[in-house]
C-alpha positions in Angstrom: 35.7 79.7 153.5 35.1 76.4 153.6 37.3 73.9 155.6 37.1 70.4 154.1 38.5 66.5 155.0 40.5 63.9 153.5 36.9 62.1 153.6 35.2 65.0 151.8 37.4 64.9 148.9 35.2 61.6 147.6 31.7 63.4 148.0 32.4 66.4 145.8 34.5 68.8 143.5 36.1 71.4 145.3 37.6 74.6 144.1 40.9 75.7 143.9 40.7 78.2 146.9 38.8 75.6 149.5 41.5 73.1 148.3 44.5 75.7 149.0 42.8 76.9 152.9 41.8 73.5 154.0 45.5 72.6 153.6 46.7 75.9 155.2 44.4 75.2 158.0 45.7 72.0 158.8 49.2 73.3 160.1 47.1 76.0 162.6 44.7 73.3 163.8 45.3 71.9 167.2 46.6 68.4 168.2 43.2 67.7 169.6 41.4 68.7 166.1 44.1 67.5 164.0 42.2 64.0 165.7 39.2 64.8 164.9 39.4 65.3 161.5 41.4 63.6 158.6 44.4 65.5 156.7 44.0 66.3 153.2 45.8 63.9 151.4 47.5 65.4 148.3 47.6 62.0 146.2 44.0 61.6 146.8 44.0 65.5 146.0 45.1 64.6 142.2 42.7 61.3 142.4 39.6 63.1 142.8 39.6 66.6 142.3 40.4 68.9 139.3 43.4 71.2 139.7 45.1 73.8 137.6 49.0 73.7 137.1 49.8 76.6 139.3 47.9 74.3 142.4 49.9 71.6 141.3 53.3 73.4 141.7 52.4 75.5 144.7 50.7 72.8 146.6 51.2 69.4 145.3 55.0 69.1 144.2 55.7 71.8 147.2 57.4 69.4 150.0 55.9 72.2 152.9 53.0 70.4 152.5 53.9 66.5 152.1 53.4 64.6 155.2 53.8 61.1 154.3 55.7 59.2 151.8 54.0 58.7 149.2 53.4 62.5 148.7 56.7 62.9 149.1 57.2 60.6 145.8 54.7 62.8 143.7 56.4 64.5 140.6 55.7 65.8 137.3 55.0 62.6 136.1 52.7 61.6 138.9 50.5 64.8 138.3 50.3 64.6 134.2 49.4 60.9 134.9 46.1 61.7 137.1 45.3 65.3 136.2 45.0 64.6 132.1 43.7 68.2 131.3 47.1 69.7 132.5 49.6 69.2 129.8 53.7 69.1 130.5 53.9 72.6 128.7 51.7 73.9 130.9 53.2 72.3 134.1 56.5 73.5 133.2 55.4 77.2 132.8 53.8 76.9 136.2 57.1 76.0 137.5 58.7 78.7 135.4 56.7 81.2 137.2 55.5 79.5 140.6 58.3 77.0 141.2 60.7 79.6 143.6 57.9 81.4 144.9 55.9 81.3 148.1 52.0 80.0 148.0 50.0 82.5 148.3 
């Protein structure tokens, strides 16, 4: 699997599953590599990449991984805003079935 950057995010689109282990890795990475490389930033997530509503709930509105304050401030809103193809029926049925669960 590939392990990707906040600066990577800009280049390409990513799928789903490098998305979800690049930010897994982060939290296993050492002090000394966690300066080496950039943190994927989940606002720039919903920026430039395209994500499903499951993502979304499991990763993007899940506070384990916010690190700064403005992820902290993402919500529904935030996510329908910049990820267009996702519609609030379908984010709310992501949080009907993802929204007390563990990531995977």
């Amino acid at each position: 699997m590939e392990f990707i950057t906040q600066n990577d995010l800009f280049l390409k689109q990513y799928d789903v599953e490098t998305l979800k282990y690049s930010l897994k890795m982060w939290s296993i990475l050492s002090k000394k590599e966690k300066c080496k490389f950039k943190r994927l930033n989940l606002y720039t997530i919903l920026l430039t990449q395209k994500v499903t509503s499951e993502f979304c709930v499991k990763y993007i509105l899940n506070e384990t991984y916010g690190n700064t304050e403005e992820e902290y401030s993402i919500n529904d809103k935030t996510v329908l805003q910049l990820q267009p193809h996702i519609s609030s029926e379908e984010l709310r049925a992501a949080w009907d079935i993802y929204g007390d669960t563990e990531d995977d």
